[in-house]
KOLKOLVO-522358 format. One record per residue (C-alpha): x, y, z. Coordinates in steps of 0.02 Angstrom, whole numbers. Each point is the difference from the previous one (the first is absolute). Layout:
<recs>
x,y,z
X,Y,Z
...
</recs>
This chain:
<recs>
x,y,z
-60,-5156,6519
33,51,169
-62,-71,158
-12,84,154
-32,-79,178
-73,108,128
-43,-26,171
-207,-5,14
29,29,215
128,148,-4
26,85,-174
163,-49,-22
87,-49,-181
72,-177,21
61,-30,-163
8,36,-193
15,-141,-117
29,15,-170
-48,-127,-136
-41,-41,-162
-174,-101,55
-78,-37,145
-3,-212,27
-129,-18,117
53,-148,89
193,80,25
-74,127,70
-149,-104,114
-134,98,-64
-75,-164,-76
-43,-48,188
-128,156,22
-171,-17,-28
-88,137,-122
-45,102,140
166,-5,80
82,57,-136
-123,120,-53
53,71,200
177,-10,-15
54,24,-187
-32,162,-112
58,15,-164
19,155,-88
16,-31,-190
47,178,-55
135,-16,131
40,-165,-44
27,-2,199
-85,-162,121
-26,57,163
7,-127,151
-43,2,167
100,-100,109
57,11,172
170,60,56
132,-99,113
-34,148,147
-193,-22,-22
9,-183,17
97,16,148
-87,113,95
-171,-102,-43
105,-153,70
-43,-101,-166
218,-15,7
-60,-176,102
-31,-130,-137
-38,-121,147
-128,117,64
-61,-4,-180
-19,-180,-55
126,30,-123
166,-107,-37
123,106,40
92,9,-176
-154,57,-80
-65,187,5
-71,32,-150
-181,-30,62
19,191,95
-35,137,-156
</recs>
């Protein structure tokens, strides 16, 4: 199955991951609510493709959400931005 990460502000393709399953919690999608990931994550069966939208490093840095401080977020932890 492959996974690919694309940027919900600009367009662009961030990543492709490819993997046997999808573990939710390696992955962080256990932390969405059902709405959230109804937003952010399509699945295409026929494809066998999963489709998320994420933000990429340019995005977040022109958005200014680069400043964990400005955030209220430790500053080892960024896996709270999707």
């Amino acid at each position: 199955m492959k996974i690919f990460y694309t940027c919900e502000y600009c367009g662009e393709h961030i990543d492709t991951l490819e993997v046997d399953q999808i573990d939710e919690v390696k992955f962080g999608f256990d932390c969405l609510t059902a709405q959230e990931r109804q937003d952010i994550i399509k699945t295409d069966v026929e494809q066998n493709t999963v489709h998320v939208k994420s933000l990429c490093d340019f995005c977040i840095t022109s958005m200014g959400m680069d400043d964990n401080v400005a955030l209220g977020m430790p500053a080892i932890n960024k896996s709270y931005i999707h």
